[in-house]
Every structure is written in structure tokens, then in C-alpha cells.
KEKE-3310 file (N, C-alpha, C; in steps of 0.2 Angstrom, whole numbers, plus 5000, padded with zeros to 4 digits):
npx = (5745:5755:5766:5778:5776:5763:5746:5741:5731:5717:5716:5710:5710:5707:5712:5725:5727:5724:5734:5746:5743:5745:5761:5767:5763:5769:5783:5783:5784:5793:5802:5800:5801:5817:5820:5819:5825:5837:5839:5839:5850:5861:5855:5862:5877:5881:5890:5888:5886:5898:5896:5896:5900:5911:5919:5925:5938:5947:5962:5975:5986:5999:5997:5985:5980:5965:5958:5955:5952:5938:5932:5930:5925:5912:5907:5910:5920:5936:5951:5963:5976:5994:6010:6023:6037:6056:6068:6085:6091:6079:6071:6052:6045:6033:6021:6009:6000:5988:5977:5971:5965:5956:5948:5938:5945:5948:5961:5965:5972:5977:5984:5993:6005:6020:6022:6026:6031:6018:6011:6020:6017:6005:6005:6014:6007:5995:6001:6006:5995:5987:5999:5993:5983:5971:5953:5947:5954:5953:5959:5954:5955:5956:5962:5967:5983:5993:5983:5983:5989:5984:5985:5994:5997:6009:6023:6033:6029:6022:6009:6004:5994:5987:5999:5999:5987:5988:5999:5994:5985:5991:5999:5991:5978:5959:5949:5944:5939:5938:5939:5931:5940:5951:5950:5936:5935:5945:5944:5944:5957:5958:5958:5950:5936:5930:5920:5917:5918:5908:5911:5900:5888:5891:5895:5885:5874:5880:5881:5869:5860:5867:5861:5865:5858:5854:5864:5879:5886:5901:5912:5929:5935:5936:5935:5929:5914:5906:5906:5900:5889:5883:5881:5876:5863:5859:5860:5850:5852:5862:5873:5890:5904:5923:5936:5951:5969:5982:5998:6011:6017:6007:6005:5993:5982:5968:5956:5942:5924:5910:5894:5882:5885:5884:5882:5878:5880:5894:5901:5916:5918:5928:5939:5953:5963:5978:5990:5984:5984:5974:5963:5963:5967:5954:5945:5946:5944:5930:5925:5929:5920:5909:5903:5895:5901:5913:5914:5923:5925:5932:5937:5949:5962:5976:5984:6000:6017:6014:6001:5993:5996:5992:5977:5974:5978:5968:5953:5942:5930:5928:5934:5931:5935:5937:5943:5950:5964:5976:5975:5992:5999:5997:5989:5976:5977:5974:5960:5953:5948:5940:5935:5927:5919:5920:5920:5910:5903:5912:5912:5898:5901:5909:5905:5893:5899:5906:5894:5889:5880:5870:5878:5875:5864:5871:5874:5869)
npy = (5821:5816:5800:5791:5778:5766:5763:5747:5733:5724:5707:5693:5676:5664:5665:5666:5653:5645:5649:5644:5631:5627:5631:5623:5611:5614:5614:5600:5592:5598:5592:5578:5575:5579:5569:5557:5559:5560:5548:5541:5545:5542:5526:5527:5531:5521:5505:5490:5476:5463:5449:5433:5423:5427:5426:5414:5401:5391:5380:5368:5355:5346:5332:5327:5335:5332:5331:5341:5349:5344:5349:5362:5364:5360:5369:5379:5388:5395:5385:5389:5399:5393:5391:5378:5370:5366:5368:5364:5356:5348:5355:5358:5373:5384:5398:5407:5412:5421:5435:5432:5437:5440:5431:5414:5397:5383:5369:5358:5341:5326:5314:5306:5293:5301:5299:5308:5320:5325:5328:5340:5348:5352:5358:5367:5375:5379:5385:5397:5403:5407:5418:5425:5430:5426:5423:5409:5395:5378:5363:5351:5334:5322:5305:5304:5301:5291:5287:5276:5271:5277:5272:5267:5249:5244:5244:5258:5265:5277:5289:5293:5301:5307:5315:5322:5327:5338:5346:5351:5357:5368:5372:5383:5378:5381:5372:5356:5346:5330:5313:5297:5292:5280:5276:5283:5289:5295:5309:5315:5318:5330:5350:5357:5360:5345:5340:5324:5315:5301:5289:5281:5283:5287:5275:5265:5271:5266:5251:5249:5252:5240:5229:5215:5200:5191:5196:5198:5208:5210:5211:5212:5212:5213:5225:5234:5231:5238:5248:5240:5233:5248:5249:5237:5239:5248:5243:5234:5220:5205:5200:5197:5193:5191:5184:5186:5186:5197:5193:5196:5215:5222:5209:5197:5182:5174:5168:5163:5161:5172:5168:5168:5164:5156:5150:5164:5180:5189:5204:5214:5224:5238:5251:5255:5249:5242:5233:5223:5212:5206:5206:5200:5188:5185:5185:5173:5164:5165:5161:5148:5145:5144:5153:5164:5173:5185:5201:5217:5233:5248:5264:5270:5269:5263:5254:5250:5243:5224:5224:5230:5217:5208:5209:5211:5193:5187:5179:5190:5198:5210:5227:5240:5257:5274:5293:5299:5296:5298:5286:5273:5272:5258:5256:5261:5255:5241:5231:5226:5235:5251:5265:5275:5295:5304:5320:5326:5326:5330:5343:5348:5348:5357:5368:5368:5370:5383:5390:5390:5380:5363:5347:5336:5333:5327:5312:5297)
npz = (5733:5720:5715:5710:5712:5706:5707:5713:5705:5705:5707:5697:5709:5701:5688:5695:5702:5690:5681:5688:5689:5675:5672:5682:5676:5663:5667:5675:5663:5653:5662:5663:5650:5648:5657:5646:5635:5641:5646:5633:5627:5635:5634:5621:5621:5630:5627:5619:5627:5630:5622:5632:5625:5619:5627:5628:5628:5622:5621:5615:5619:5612:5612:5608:5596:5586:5593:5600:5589:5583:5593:5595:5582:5584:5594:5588:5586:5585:5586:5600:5598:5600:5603:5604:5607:5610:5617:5615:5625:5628:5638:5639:5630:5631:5623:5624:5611:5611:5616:5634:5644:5656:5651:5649:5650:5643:5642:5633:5634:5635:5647:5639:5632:5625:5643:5654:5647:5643:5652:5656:5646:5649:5662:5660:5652:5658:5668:5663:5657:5668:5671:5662:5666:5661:5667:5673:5671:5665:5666:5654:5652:5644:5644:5661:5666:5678:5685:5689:5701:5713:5727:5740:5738:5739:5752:5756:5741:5730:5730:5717:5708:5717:5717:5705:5706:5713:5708:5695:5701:5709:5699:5693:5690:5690:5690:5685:5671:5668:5659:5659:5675:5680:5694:5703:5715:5716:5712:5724:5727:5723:5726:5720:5710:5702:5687:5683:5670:5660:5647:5643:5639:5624:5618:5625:5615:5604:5603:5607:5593:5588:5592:5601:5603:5617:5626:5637:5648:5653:5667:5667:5679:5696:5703:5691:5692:5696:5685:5674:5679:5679:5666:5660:5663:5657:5644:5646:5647:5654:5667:5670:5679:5678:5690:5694:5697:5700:5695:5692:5689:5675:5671:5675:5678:5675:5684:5687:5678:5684:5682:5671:5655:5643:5628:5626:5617:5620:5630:5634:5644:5649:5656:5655:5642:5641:5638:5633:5639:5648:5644:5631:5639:5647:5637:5632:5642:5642:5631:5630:5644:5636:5628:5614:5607:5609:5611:5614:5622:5628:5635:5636:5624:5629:5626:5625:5622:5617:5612:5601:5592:5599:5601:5586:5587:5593:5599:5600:5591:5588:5596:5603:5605:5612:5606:5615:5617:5605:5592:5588:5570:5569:5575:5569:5557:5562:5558:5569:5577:5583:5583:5592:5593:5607:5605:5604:5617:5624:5623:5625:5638:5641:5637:5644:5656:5654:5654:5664:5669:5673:5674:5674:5665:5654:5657:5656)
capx = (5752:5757:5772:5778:5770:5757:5741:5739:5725:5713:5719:5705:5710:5703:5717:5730:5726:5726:5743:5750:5745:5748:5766:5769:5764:5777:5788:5782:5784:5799:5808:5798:5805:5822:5824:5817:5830:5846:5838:5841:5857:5862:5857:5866:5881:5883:5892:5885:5888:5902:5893:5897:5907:5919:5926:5926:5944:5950:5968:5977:5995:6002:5994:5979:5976:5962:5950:5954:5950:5933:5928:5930:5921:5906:5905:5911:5925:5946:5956:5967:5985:6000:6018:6027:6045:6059:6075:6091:6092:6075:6067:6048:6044:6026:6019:6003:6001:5982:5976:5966:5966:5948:5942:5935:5950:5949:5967:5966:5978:5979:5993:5995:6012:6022:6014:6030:6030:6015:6011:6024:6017:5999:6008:6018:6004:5993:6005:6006:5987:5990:6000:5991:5979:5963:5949:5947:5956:5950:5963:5952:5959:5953:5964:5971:5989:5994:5978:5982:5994:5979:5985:5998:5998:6015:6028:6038:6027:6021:6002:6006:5990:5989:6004:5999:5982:5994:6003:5988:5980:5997:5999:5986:5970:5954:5944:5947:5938:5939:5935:5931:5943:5952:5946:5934:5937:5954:5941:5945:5961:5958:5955:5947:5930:5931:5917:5919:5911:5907:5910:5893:5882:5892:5898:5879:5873:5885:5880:5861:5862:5870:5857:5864:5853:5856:5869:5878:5890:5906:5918:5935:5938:5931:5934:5925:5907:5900:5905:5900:5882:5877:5882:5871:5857:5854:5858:5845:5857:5863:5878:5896:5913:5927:5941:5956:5973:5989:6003:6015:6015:6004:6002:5986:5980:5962:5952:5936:5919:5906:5889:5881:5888:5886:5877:5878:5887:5898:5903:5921:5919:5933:5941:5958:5965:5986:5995:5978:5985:5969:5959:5962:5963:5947:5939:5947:5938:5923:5925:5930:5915:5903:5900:5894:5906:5915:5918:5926:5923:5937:5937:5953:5967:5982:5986:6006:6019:6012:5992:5990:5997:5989:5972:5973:5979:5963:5948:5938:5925:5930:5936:5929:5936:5937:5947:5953:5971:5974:5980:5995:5996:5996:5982:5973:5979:5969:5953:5948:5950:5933:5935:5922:5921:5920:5921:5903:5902:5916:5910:5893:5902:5913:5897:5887:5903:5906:5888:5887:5873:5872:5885:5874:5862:5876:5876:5863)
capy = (5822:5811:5799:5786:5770:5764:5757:5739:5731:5719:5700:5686:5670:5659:5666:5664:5645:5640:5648:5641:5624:5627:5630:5615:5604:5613:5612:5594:5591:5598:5588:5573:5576:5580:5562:5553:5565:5559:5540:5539:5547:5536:5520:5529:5531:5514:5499:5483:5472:5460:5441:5429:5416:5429:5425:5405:5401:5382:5378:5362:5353:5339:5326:5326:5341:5332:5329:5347:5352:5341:5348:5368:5362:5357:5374:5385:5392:5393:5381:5396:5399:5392:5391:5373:5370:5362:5368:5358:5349:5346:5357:5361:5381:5385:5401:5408:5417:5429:5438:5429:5441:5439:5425:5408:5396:5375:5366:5349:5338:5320:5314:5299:5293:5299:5304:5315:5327:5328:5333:5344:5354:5354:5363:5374:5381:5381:5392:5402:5406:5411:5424:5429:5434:5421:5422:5403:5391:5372:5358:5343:5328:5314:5305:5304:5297:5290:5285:5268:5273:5279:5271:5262:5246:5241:5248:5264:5268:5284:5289:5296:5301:5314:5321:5324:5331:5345:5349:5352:5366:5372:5376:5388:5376:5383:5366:5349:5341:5321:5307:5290:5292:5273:5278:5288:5293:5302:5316:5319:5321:5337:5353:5362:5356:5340:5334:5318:5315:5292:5289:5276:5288:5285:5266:5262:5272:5262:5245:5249:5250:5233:5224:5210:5194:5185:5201:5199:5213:5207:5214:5207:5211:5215:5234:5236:5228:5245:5251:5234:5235:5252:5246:5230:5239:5252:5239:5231:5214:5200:5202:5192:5196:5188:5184:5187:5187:5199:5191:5204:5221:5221:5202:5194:5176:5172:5160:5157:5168:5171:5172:5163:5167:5150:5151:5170:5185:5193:5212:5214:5231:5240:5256:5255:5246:5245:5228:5220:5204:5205:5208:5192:5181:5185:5181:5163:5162:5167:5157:5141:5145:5142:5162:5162:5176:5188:5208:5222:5240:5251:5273:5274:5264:5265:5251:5251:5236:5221:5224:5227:5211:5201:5210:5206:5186:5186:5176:5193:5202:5218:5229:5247:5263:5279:5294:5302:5295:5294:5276:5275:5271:5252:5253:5264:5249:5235:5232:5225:5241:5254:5270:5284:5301:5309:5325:5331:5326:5334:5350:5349:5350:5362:5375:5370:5373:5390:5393:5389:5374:5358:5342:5329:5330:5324:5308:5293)
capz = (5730:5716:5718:5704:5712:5702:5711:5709:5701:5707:5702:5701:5711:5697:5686:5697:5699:5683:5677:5690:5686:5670:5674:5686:5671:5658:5670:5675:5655:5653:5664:5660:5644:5649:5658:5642:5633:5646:5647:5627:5625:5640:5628:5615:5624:5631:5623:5619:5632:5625:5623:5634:5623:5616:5632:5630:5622:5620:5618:5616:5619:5607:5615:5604:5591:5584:5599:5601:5583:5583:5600:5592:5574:5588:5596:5581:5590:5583:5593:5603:5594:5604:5603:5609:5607:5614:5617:5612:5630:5629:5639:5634:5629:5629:5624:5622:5606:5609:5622:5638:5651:5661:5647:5652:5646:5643:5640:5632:5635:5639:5647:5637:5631:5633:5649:5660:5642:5639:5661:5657:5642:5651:5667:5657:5649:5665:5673:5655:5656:5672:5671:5655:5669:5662:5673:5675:5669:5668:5662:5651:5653:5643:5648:5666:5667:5685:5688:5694:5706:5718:5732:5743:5737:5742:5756:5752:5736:5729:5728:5711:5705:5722:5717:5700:5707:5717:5700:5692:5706:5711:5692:5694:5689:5692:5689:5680:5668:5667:5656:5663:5679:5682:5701:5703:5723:5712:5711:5730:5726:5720:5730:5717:5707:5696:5685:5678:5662:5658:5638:5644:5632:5616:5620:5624:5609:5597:5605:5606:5588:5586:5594:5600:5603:5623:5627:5644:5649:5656:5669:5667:5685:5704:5703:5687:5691:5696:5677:5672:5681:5674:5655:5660:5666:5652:5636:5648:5647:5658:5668:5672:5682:5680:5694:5692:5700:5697:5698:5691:5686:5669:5671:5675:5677:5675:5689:5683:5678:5690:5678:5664:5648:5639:5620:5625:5616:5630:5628:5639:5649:5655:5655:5650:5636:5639:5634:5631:5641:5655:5638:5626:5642:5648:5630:5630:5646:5641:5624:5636:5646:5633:5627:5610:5602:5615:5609:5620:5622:5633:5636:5633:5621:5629:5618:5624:5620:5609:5614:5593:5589:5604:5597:5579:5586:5599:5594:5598:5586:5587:5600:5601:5611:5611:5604:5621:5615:5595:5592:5584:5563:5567:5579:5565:5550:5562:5555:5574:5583:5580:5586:5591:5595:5610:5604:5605:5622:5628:5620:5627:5643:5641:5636:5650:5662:5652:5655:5672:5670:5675:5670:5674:5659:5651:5660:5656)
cpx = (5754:5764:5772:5777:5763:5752:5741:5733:5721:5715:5714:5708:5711:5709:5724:5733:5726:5733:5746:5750:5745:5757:5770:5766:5769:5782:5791:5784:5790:5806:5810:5806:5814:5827:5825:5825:5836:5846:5839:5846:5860:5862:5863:5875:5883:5885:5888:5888:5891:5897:5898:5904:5913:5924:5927:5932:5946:5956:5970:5985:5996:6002:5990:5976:5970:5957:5950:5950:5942:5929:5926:5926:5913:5904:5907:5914:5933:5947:5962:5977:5992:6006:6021:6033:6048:6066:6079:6090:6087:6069:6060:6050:6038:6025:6012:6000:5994:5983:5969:5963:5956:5945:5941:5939:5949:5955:5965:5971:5979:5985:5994:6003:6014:6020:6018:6029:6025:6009:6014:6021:6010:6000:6010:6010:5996:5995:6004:6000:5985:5994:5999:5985:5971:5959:5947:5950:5956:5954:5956:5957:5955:5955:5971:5977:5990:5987:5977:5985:5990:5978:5991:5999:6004:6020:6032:6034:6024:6012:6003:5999:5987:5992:6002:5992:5985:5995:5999:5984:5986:5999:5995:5976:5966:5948:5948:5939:5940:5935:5937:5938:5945:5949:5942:5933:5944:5950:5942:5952:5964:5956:5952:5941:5933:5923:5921:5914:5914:5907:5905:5890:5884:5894:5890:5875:5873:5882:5872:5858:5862:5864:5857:5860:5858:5864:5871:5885:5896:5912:5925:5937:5935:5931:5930:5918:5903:5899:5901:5889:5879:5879:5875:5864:5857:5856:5851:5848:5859:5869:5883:5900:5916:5932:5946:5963:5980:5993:6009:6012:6012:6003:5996:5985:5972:5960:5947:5929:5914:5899:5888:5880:5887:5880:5877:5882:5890:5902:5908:5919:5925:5935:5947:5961:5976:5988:5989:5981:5979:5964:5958:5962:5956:5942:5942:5944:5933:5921:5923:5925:5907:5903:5901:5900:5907:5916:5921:5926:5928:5937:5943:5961:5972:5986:5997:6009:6016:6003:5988:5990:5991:5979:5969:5973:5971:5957:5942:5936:5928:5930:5934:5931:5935:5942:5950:5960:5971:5979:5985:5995:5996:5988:5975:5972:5974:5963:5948:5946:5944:5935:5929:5924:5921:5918:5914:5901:5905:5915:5903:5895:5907:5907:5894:5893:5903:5899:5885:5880:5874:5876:5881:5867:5866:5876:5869:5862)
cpy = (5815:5808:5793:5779:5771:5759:5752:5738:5724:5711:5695:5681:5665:5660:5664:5656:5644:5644:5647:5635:5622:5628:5625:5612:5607:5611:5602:5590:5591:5593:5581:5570:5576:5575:5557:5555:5559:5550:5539:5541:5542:5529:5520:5526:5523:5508:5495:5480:5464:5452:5436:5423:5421:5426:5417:5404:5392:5382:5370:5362:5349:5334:5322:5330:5340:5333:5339:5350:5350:5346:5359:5368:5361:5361:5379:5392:5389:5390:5389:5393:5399:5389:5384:5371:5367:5366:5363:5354:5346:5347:5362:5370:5382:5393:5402:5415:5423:5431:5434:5433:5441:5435:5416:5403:5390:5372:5361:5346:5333:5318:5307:5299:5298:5303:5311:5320:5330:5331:5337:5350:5360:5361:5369:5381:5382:5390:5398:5407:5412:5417:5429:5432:5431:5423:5414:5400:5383:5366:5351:5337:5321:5307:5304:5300:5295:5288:5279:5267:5277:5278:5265:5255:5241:5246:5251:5263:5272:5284:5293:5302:5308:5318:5325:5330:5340:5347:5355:5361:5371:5379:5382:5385:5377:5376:5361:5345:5333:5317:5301:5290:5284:5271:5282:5292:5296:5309:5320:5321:5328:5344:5355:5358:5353:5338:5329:5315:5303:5296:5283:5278:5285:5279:5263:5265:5267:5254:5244:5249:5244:5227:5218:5207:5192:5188:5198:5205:5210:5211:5211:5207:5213:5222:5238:5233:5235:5248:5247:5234:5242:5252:5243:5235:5245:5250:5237:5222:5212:5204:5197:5196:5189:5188:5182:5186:5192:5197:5196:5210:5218:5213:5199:5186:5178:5165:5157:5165:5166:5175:5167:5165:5161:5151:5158:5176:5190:5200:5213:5221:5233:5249:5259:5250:5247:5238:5223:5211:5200:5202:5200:5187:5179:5183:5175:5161:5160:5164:5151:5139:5143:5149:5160:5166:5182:5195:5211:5229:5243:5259:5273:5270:5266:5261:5251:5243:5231:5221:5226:5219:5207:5205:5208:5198:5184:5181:5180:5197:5206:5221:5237:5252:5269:5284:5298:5300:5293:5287:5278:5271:5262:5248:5256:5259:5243:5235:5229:5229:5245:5259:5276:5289:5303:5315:5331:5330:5329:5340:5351:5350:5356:5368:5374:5372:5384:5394:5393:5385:5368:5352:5336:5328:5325:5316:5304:5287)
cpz = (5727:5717:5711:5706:5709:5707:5709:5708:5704:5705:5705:5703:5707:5694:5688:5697:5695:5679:5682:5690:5680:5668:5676:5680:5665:5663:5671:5667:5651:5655:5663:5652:5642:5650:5652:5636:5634:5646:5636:5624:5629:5636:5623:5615:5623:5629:5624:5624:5629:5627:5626:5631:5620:5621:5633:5626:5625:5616:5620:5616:5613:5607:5610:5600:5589:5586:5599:5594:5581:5587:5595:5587:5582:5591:5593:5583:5587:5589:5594:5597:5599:5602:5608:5605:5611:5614:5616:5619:5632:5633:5633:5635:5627:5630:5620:5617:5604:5616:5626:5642:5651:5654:5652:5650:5648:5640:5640:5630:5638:5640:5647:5636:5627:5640:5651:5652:5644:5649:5659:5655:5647:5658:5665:5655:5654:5667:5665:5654:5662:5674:5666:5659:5666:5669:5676:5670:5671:5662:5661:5649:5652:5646:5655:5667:5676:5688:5691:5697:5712:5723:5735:5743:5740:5746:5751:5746:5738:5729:5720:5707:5710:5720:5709:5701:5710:5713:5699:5697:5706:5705:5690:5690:5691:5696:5686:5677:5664:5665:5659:5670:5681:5688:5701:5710:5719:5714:5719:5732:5728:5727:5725:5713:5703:5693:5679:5674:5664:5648:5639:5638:5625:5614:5619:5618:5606:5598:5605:5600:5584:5589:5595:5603:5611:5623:5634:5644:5655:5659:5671:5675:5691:5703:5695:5687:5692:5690:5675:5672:5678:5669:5654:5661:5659:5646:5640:5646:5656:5661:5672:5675:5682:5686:5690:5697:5695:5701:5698:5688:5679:5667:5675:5674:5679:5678:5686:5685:5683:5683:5674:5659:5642:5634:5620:5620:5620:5626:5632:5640:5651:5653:5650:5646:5636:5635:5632:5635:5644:5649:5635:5634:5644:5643:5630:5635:5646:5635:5627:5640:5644:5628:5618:5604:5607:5608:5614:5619:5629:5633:5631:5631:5622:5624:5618:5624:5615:5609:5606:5591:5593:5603:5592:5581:5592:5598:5596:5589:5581:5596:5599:5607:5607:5609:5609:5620:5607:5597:5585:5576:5564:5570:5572:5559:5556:5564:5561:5578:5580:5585:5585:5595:5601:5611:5609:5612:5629:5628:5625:5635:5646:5641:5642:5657:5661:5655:5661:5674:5672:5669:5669:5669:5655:5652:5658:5661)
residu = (UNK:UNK:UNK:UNK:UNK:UNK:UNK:UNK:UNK:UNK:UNK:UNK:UNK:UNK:UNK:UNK:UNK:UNK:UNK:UNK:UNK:UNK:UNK:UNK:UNK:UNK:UNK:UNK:UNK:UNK:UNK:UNK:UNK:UNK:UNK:UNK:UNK:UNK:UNK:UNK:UNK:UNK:UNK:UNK:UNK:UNK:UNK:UNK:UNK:UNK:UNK:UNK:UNK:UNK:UNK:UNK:UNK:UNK:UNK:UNK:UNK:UNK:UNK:UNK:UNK:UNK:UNK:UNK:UNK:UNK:UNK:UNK:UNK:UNK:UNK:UNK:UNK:UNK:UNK:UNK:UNK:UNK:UNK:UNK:UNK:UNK:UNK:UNK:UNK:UNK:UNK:UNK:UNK:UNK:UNK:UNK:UNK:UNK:UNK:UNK:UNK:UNK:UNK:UNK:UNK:UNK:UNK:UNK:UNK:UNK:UNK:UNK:UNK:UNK:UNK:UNK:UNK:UNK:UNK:UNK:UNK:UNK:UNK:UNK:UNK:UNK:UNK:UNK:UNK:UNK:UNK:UNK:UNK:UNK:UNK:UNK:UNK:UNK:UNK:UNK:UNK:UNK:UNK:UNK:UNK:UNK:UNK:UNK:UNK:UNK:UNK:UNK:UNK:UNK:UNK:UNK:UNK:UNK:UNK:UNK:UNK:UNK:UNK:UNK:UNK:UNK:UNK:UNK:UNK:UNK:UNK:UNK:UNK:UNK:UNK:UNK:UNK:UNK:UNK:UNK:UNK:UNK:UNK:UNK:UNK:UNK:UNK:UNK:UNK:UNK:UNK:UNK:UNK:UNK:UNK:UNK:UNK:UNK:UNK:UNK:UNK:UNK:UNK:UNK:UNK:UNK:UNK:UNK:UNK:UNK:UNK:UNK:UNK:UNK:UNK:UNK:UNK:UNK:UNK:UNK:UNK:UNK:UNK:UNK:UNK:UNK:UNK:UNK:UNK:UNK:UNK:UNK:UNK:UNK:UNK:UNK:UNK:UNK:UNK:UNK:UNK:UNK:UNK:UNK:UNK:UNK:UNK:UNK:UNK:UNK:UNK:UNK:UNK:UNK:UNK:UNK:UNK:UNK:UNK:UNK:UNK:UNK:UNK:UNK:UNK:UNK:UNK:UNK:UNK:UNK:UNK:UNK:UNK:UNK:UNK:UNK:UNK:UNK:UNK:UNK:UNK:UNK:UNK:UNK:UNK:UNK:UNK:UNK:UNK:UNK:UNK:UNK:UNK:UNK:UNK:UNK:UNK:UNK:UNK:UNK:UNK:UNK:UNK:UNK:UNK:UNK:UNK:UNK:UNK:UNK:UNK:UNK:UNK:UNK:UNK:UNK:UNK:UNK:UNK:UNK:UNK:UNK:UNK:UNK:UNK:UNK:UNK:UNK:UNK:UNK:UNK:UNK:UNK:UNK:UNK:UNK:UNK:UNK:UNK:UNK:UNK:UNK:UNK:UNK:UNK:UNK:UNK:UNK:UNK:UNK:UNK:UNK:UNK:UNK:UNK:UNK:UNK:UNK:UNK:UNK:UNK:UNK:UNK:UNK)
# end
């Protein structure tokens, strides 16, 4: 009896195996194909991953446009666009005219004279960056005001220089960048990281150059021999300290040098430069003591009251600082004053901060 199934048919073995492994390799091939396919669209897709220094922005206060303008020109970045103003009764008004939100953000602003504004402005726009939602924000401070108020000195006084550190974090400061600190234990001040850059490098450059003959490096006072000694040791020079006594505020008398300076040329060392009184006495000293021609070299020219005149009437050289504070047009008009940059070295630390490398290349 016939029925509509059809007999099946013999199937060789040998057959079966190979279109089956002919199968699993399209298949294998396909999907192959499929991933290489979804992994190229995927590139496609994907944005460029934004570079790193988009996110680097550099603004400044009123302090010092230039240093800010030099330090930009040296990592080939706009100084950021901000708004400062005053209201009639004299409060500041600072606004911040791009967008920071998650950028990397350096405010420079020294708080030279006058010091309370120009705290004021660096605060204001602290906090300003801060609510602009920045991802760090790192106040450069070439230099530090209140710095020589570091410690109780006399009953009922302020540590100043503390409170100013508080400011500064409170404000929403991430970090601090500092040039030549007056003390450098200030840096524990801080809770937040501080490096502190030396203007040594560009000071002994400039002087390494000059080649004097029978150098000695001289520190007008007991708390600058430690600057004084690493000066002396990488001219590779002699070295003096003077004693001194304060009798009052920004007055000074000088006792007598400790060192041999006689037939020599003496380099005065110090940090800051305010009424220059410490300054010229210490070259009559050094004159008086025998010293064949005294110069002097300082971070940062505060340079307040009559410290041009009593420079120009001095019987030094020359006097060379740095431009962490601009001098003002009469410190600029006397032909004994030299001033260098800084610029590039403040840059070069700003990049390695941004970049998250080390600081103390920097340092020689």
C-alpha cells in the first residue's frame, strides 16, 4: 500500500562533516565580521576626547596684568576675560566673563600695595570661580602679603599671615602657588597643598653671567643665611652675615659683619626690598668693612616710602629684583634698579601642576 511518505535516501557521513564545518566558519566569519563592523562604527561614533589644556584657564586681578600677560604669551593661552569694578562706596565687584565649569583654573594676584584690595579682589574671585563650578582652582601668589606677621612677636598681636591662609582655603582655594615665601614654615599654614617656587634660578642665572672676580654673597640678617648659603654655594662664592638689631618697626641698626669681605665684591641677598633702610645700611657696612663694591639682589620690590630715593643716594651698584610686583614709574625711571622676569618660571610651574608632574625640577 502506497502512502505519501517518501523513503529516505542514504546520507554519507563525510558529507555531513564538512557542511557542517563549513557553516560554523560562515557563521564564525560573519560575526567576526559583524564585531569588526560594530568596533568601526563605535570609533566612528565616538568624540574626540577634548585635550587636556582646553581645560587650563589663567586669570588675573589688578595687581599685576603684565606678569599675568608674559606667563599666557609662554604657554600660548588667552589670559581668561574678567570683569573688576567698584562700586561708589567702594566695594569690589568681580565677575567672571567665560565659562570654567570642570576646567583647571590659576588666579594671579599678588597682594602687593595696596595689599587689603588687592586680598580682596583675589577672594572675590576665588569664591566667583567657585561657584562657576571650576574643577580646581589654585591662587598664584607671587607675592605674599602678611608674610612677616608669621608669628607672636609681641603680646595681644595677630598672626596675620594664618589668617590670611584661612581666607584663601575658606574662599574655596584648591592649592597655592607661592614665590619666595618671607618664611617658609607659612606653607604649614595652609591646609591645602602649597608649592613654593625660589626666584634662585633666574637671580643666579643673571649673576652667573656677570662673572664677578672674589664674589661673596652676603645676608643682611640671621634669618636669611639659609637663602644666603644656597646663593653662595651654586655661584660657588664666599659667604658673610651681617648682625643687626630692630629697634623699631622698619628701622634697623647694624652691629658689625661676621665674614671676610675686604678687597671683595659683596652681593646683598634678601628677599624683600620695602624702605630699603636695612639695604643701604648694610652696604656702608660692607663699604666700611673693607668690600671692594657691594651690589644687591631682592625677590620682591616692595619698594614703599622713600626706598627710590635712599637707592639712587646709596653708594651701591646696582640693585636687581624681580617682577612679582610692577615698580612703580619712579622705580621704573632709576637707572639702579634691573629688573627680570619671572614669567617663564612661573609658567613652567603652572604646566607641570596642570599636568600633574613634578615641581622640583624647577628648583636648582
Amino acid at each position: 500500500m502506497q502512502t505519501g511518505h517518501k523513503p529516505s535516501q542514504a546520507v554519507d557521513p563525510t558529507e555531513v562533516r564538512t557542511a557542517a564545518s563549513n557553516a560554523m566558519a560562515t557563521t564564525v566569519a560573519t560575526t567576526t565580521q559583524r564585531k569588526e563592523n560594530a568596533g568601526t562604527q563605535a570609533k566612528v561614533r565616538k568624540p574626540e576626547r577634548t585635550r587636556s589644556d582646553d581645560k587650563l584657564k589663567i586669570f588675573c586681578g589688578t595687581a599685576n596684568p603684565a606678569l599675568a600677560d608674559e606667563i599666557c604669551a609662554f604657554l600660548g593661552i588667552p589670559c581668561g576675560q574678567t570683569q573688576i569694578t567698584r562700586f561708589s562706596d567702594g566695594e569690589h565687584y568681580v565677575q567672571i566673563l567665560e565659562n570654567v565649569r570642570g576646567a583647571d583654573v590659576f588666579v594671579l594676584q599678588p597682594t602687593c600695595h595696596p595689599v587689603d584690595s588687592h586680598l580682596m579682589e583675589l577672594l572675590l574671585m576665588i569664591d566667583a570661580l567657585k561657584r562657576a563650578s571650576a574643577r580646581r582652582i589654585t591662587p598664584v601668589i607671587p607675592y605674599f602679603g602678611y608674610a612677616r606677621q608669621d608669628r607672636k612677636d609681641k603680646p595681644r598681636s595677630p598672626i596675620s599671615s594664618k589668617l590670611v591662609a584661612d581666607l584663601l582655603t575658606t574662599a574655596g582655594a584648591d592649592r597655592a602657588l607661592i614665590v619666595d615665601l618671607h618664611a617658609p614654615q607659612i606653607q604649614g599654614f595652609f591646609n591645602i597643598p602649597v608649592d613654593h617656587l625660589f626666584a634662585s634660578p633666574v637671580l643666579v642665572g643673571y649673576y652667573r653671567e656677570r662673572a664677578y672676580p672674589e664674589l661673596t654673597v652676603v645676608s643682611p640678617d640671621a634669618g636669611g643665611v639659609e637663602r644666603a648659603r644656597f646663593f653662595a654655594k651654586k655661584m660657588d662664592s664666599a659667604l658673610a652675615i651681617v648682625d643687626k638689631r630692630r629697634v623699631e618697626m622698619d628701622v634697623t641698626e647694624v652691629m658689625h659683619v661676621i665674614g671676610d669681605v675686604k678687597g671683595r665684591t659683596c652681593l646683598l641677598l634678601d628677599d624683600i626690598i620695602d624702605t630699603a633702610g636695612t639695604l643701604v645700611k648694610t652696604a656702608n657696612a660692607l663699604l666700611e668693612s673693607g668690600a671692594k663694591k657691594v651690589v644687591a639682589c631682592a625677590t620682591h620690590p616692595v619698594l614703599s616710602g622713600p626706598a627710590i630715593e635712599r637707592i639712587s643716594q646709596s653708594p651701591m651698584e646696582q640693585v636687581v629684583v624681580t617682577n612679582t610686583i610692577p615698580l612703580s614709574e619712579a622705580g621704573r625711571n632709576e637707572p639702579k634698579i634691573k629688573v627680570l622676569s619671572i614669567a617663564g618660571l612661573i609658567a613652567r610651574a603652572i604646566q607641570s601642576i596642570h599636568e600633574e608632574t613634578s615641581v622640583s625640577r624647577l628648583f636648582t
